[in-house]
C-alpha positions in Angstrom: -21.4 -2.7 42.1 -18.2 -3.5 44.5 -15.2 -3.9 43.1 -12.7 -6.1 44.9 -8.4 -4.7 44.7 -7.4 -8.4 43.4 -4.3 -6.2 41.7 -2.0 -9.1 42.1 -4.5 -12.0 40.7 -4.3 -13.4 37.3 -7.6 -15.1 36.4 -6.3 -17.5 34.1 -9.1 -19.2 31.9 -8.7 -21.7 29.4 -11.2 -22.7 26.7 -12.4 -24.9 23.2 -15.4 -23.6 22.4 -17.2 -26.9 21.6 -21.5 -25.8 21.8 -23.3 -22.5 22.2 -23.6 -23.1 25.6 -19.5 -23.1 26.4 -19.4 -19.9 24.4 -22.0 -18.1 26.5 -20.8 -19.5 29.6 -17.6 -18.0 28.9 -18.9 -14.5 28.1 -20.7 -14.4 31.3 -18.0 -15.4 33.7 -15.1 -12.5 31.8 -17.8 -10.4 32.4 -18.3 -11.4 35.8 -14.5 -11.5 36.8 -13.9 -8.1 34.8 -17.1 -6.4 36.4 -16.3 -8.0 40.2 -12.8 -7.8 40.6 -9.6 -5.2 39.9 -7.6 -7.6 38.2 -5.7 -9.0 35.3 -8.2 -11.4 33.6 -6.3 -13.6 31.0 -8.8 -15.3 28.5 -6.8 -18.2 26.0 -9.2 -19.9 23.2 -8.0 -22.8 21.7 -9.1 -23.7 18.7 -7.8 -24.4 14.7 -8.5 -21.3 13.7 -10.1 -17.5 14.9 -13.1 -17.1 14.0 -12.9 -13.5 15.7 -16.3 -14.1 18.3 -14.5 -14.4 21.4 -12.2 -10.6 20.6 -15.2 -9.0 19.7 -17.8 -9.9 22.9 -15.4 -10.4 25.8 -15.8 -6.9 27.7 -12.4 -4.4 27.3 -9.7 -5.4 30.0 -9.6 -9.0 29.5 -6.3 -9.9 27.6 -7.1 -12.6 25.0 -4.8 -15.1 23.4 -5.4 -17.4 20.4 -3.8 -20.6 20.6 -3.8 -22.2 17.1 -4.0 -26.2 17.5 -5.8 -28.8 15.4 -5.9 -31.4 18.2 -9.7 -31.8 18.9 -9.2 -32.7 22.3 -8.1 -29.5 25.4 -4.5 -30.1 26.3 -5.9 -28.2 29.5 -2.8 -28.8 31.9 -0.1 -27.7 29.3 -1.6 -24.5 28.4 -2.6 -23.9 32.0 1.3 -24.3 33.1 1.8 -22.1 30.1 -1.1 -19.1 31.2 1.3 -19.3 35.4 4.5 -19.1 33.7 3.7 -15.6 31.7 1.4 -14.3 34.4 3.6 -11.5 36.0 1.4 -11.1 39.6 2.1 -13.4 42.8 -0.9 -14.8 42.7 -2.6 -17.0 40.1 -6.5 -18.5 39.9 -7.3 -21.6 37.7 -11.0 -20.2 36.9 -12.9 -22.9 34.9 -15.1 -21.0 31.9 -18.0 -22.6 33.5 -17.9 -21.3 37.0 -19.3 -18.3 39.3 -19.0 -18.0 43.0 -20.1 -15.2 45.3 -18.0 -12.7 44.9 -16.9 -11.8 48.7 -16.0 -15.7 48.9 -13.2 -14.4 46.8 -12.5 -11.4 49.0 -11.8 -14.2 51.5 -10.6 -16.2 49.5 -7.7 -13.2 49.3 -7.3 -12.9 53.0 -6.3 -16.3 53.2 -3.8 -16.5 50.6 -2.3 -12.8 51.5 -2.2 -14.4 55.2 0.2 -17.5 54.1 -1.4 -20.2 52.3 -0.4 -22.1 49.3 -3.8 -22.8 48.1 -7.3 -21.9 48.5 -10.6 -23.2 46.9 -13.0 -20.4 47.2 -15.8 -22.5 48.5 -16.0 -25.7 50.7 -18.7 -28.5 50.6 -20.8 -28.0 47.3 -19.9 -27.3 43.9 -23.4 -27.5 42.6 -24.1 -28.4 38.6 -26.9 -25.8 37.6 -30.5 -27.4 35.8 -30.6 -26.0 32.2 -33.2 -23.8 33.5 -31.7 -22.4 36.0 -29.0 -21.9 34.0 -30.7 -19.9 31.1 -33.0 -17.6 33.8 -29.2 -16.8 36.2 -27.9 -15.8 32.4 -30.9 -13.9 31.6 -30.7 -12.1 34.7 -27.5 -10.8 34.0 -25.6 -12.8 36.6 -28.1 -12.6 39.7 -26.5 -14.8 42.2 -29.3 -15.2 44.3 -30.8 -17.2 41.7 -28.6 -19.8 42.1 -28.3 -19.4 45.8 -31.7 -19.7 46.5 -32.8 -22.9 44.4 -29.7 -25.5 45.3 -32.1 -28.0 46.1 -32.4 -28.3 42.4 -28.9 -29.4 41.2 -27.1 -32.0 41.7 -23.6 -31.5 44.0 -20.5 -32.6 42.2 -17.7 -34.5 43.6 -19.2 -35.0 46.9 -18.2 -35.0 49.4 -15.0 -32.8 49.0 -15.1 -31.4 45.8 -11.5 -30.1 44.6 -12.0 -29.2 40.5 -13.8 -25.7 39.2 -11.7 -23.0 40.6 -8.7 -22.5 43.2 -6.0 -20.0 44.0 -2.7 -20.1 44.1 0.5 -18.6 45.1 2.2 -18.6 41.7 5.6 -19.7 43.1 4.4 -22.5 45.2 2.1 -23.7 42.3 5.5 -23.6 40.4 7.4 -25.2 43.1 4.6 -27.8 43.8 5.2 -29.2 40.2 2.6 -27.2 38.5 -0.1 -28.9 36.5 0.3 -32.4 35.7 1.2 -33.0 32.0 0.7 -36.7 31.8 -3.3 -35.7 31.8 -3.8 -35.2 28.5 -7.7 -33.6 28.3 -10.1 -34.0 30.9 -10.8 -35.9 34.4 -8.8 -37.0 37.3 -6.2 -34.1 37.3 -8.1 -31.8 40.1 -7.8 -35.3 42.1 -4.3 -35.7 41.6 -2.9 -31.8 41.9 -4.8 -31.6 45.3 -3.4 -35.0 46.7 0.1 -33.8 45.4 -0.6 -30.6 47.5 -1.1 -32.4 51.0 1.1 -35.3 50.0 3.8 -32.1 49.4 2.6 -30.6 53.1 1.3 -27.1 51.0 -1.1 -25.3 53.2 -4.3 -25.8 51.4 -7.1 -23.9 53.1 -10.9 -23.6 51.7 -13.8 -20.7 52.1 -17.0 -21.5 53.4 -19.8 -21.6 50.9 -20.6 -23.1 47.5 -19.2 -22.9 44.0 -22.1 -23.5 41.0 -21.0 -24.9 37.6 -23.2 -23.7 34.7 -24.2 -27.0 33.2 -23.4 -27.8 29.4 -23.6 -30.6 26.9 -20.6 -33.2 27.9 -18.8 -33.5 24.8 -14.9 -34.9 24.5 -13.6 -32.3 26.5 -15.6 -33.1 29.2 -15.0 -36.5 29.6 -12.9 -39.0 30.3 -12.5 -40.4 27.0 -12.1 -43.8 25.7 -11.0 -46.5 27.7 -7.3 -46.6 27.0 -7.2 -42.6 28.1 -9.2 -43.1 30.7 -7.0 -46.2 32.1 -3.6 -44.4 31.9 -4.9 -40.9 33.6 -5.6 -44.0 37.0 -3.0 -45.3 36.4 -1.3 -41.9 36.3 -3.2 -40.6 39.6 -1.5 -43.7 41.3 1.6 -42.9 40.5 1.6 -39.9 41.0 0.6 -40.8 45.1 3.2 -42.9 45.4 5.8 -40.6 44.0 4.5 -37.5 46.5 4.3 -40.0 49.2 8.1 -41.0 48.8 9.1 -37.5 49.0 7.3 -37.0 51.9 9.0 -39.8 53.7 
């Protein structure tokens, strides 16, 4: 298997295990950065307390932290500004637990940041959602992309048409320059929206690879939602804001 010189990436994933199927999804894709790529791979769980599974299964190389917190719901944006501030490499990736793409669309990926841009999403027009079944037979296989490649006509594209959540890369000091991850977005939806509208408000140069990014489908529980209907009114109201702010600067 090729192994990609990413020696100044951090792949910085974030996670609360909430169902089997986050847990396995999270194995598979350490595995698959640690096996694919030459590269720091930074792994933080989140939970109220260790209950060790995570240390013992994720593959030798990949540097975990616990985070000890009681809150139920991901603070994903604060520990995510937290995982860019301590990585120590000029780039940075914001790799979702649930996410695989082909691994030479990273390579490119690379070129492109290395060549001068600000941010790149490692794919362009589809981030496909995996079937269950696809899902379990791409695991079985032991992470055969073509598997998911070949059967696209049997998921369902997110975010269409231009999908911005899943996974980008960054260069760490414009991320931190840009403003970083939003922190009025308390757990999840609507902040992939806003950080990518704050980019080309800001006039970052945010490029994209061609191909497709595939999300391995799990049960949608409170971190993957938009909560109730107070949350979900203040992260709009929130995204508005934060256009008019960018906007201002701009002009």
């Amino acid at each position: 298997m090729k192994k990609y010189d990413l020696n100044d990436v951090t792949f910085l994933l974030v996670v609360r295990l909430d169902t089997i199927e986050r847990l396995e999804n999270t194995l598979h894709v350490a595995s698959f950065l640690h096996a694919h790529f030459q590269a720091q791979v930074l792994l933080w769980e989140v939970a109220d307390y260790s209950n060790g599974f995570l240390t013992r299964l994720i593959p030798r190389g990949v540097t975990y932290v616990f985070c000890q917190d009681y809150d139920p719901v991901l603070y994903r944006t604060r520990y995510l500004n937290d995982m860019v501030r301590s990585a120590n490499t000029s780039f940075v990736s914001v790799w979702d637990v649930d996410v695989v793409v082909p691994p030479e669309q990273v390579f490119e990926t690379m070129r492109l940041l290395r060549g001068g841009s600000d941010f790149v999403y490692p794919y362009d027009r589809h981030f496909y959602d995996t079937t269950d079944e696809l899902r379990r037979i791409y695991l079985q296989s032991g992470g055969d992309m073509n598997i998911l490649e070949e059967h696209t006509a049997f998921m369902q594209s997110l975010y269409a048409p231009n999908p911005v959540g899943g996974v980008f890369f960054a260069n760490r000091q414009s991320y931190i320059e840009s403003g970083l991850e939003n922190e009025s977005f308390y757990g999840w939806g609507l902040e992939d929206g806003e950080r990518y509208n704050r980019w080309k408000n800001l006039d970052y140069k945010v490029s994209r690879v061609r191909g497709d990014a595939f999300h391995l489908t799990h049960p949608r529980l409170e971190n993957s939602n938009m909560g109730d209907a107070y949350m979900s009114i203040m992260k709009k109201r929130e995204l508005m804001s934060s256009l008019k702010r960018t906007l201002w600067k701009k002009y």
